[in-house]
C-alpha positions in Angstrom: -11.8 -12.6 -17.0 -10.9 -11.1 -13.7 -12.6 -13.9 -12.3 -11.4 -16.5 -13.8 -7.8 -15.2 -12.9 -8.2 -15.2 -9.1 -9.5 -18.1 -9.8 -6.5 -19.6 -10.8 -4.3 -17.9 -8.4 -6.3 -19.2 -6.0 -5.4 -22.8 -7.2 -2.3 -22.3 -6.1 -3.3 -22.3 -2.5 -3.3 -25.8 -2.8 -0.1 -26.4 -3.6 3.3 -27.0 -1.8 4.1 -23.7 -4.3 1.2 -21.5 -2.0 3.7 -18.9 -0.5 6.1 -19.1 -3.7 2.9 -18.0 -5.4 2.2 -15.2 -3.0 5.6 -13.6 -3.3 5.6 -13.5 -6.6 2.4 -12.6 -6.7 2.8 -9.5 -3.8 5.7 -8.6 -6.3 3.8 -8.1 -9.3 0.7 -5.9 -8.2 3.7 -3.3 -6.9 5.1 -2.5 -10.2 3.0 -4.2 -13.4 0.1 -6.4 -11.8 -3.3 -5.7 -11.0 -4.4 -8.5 -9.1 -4.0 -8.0 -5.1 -2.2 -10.7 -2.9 -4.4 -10.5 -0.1 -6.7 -13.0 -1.9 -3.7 -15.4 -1.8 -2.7 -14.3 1.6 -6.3 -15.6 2.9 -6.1 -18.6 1.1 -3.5 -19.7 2.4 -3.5 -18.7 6.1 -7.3 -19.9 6.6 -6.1 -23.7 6.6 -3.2 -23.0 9.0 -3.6 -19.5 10.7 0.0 -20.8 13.1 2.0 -19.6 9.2 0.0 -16.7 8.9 2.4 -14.3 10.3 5.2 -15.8 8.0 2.9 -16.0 5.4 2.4 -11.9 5.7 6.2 -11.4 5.7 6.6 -12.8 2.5 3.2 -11.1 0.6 5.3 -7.9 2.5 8.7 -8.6 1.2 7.5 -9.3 -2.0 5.0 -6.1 -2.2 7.9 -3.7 -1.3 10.6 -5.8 -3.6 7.7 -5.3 -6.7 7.7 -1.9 -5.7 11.1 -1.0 -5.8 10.7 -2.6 -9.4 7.7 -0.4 -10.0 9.9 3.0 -8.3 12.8 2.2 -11.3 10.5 1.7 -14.1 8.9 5.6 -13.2 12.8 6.3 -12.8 14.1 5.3 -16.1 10.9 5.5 -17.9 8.9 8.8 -19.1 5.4 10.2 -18.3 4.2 9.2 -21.8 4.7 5.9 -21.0 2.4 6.1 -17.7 -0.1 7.4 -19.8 -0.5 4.6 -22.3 -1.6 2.6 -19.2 -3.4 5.4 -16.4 -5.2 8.3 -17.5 -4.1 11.6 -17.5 -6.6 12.7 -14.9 -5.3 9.3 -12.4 -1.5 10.8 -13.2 -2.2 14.1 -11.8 -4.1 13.0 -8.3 -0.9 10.5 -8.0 0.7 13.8 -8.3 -1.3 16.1 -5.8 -1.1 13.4 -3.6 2.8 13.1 -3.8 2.4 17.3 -3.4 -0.2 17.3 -0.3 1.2 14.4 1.6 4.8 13.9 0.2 6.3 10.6 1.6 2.8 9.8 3.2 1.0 9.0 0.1 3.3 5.8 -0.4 1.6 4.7 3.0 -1.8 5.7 2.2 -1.9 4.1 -1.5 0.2 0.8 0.2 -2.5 0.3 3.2 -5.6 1.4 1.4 -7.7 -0.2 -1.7 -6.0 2.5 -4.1 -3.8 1.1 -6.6 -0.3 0.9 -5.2 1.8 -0.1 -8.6 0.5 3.6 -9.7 2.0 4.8 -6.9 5.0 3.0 -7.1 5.4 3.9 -10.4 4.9 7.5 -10.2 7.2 7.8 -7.2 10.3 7.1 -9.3 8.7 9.3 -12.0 8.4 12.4 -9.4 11.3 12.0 -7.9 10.5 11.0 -4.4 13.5 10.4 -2.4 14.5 6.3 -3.2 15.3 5.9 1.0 11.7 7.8 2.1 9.7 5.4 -0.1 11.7 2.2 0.5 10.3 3.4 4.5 6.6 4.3 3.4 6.3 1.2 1.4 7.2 -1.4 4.4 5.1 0.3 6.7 2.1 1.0 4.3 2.3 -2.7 2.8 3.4 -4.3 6.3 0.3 -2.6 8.1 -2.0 -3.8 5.7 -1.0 -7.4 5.5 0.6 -8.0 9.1 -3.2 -6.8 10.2 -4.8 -9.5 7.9 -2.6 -12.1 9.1 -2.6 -11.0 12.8 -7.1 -11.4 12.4 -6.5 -15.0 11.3 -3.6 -15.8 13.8 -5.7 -15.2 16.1 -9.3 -15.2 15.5 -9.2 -18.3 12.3 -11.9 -18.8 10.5 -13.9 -15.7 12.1 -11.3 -13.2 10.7 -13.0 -14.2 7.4 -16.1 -12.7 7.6 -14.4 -9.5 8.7 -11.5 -9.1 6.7 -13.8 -9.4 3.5 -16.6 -7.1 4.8 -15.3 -4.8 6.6 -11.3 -4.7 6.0 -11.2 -2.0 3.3 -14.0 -0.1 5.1 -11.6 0.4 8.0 -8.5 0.9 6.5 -10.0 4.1 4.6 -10.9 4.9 8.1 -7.5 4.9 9.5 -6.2 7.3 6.7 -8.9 9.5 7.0 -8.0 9.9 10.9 -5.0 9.9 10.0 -4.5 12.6 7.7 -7.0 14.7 10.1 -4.3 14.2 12.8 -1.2 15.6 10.0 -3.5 18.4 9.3 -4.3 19.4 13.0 -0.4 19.0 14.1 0.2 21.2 10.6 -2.1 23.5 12.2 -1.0 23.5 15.7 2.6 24.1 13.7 1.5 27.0 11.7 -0.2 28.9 14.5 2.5 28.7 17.0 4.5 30.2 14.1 2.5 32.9 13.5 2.0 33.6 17.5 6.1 33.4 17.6 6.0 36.0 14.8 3.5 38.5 16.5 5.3 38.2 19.9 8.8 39.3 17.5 6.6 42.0 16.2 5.8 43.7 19.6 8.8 43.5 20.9 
């Protein structure tokens, strides 16, 4: 079944509707949808890599539009409802996440694999601050597809073979490093802290 639907929105890559498709598309996955764009994305900016920096800008606008839907529906909805659709173990990493990395996690779940209409959906329903996600959401979701259409800008038909091999392999990499880097600057924070407070101490 999953198949046979990116089949189909793949069909529309052939159309004069190709980036209509891809916003609307880029809007859905961020609140209800399951389906990424970046499928579409490709599609579309393989046969002219000169729109694929356009192209990106729209699956972009449309990804943090979708998820401003997805932020309101967490907003105005209740956890119950999440539950019909996410488990209650899913619902409770959401939430560490949001705990751990505050802000961040929008980034992280926006520029990785993970599932960002979870994310997007739990935000409003944890009460992350409307302006902070808004931010998180166009640099996690701009990163992710301004990189894909960057590769075929410039590289074409090469990008392919990378982008589908080795994309999600390296964007997991760049969160990794990049929570390692939060947690050493926490670090750093907390033991100039504590130095501060032992230099009170003996004076």
């Amino acid at each position: 079944m999953v198949r046979n639907l990116i089949s189909w929105i793949l069909t529309w890559a052939s159309t004069p509707y190709g980036p209509w498709a891809l916003f609307f598309l880029s809007f859905a996955e961020s609140s209800f949808f399951f389906i990424p764009p970046d499928f579409l994305l490709i599609a579309l900016a393989l046969p002219n890599p000169s729109a694929a920096i356009t192209l990106a800008a729209i699956t972009t606008l449309g990804s943090v539009l979708g998820g401003m839907l997805g932020y309101f529906i967490g907003l105005k909805g209740e956890r119950s409802i999440l539950e019909k659709f996410v488990s209650h173990e899913k619902i409770r990493t959401v939430h560490n996440y949001f705990q751990r990395y505050e802000a961040w996690a929008i980034f992280i779940s926006g520029f990785t694999p993970i599932p960002y209409q979870i994310f997007t959906i739990a935000a409003g329903l944890f009460y992350i601050d409307f302006k902070k996600f808004v931010l998180f959401s166009i640099l996690g979701r701009g990163t992710r597809f301004f990189t894909i259409g960057l590769l075929i800008f410039f590289f074409g038909e090469e990008a392919k073979h990378f982008i589908s091999k080795y994309f999600n392999l390296f964007s997991i990499l760049f969160v990794v490093l990049l929570v390692l880097g939060f947690y050493l600057l926490r670090r750093l924070h907390f033991s100039k802290k504590e130095e501060q407070k032992g230099s009170c101490r003996s004076k």
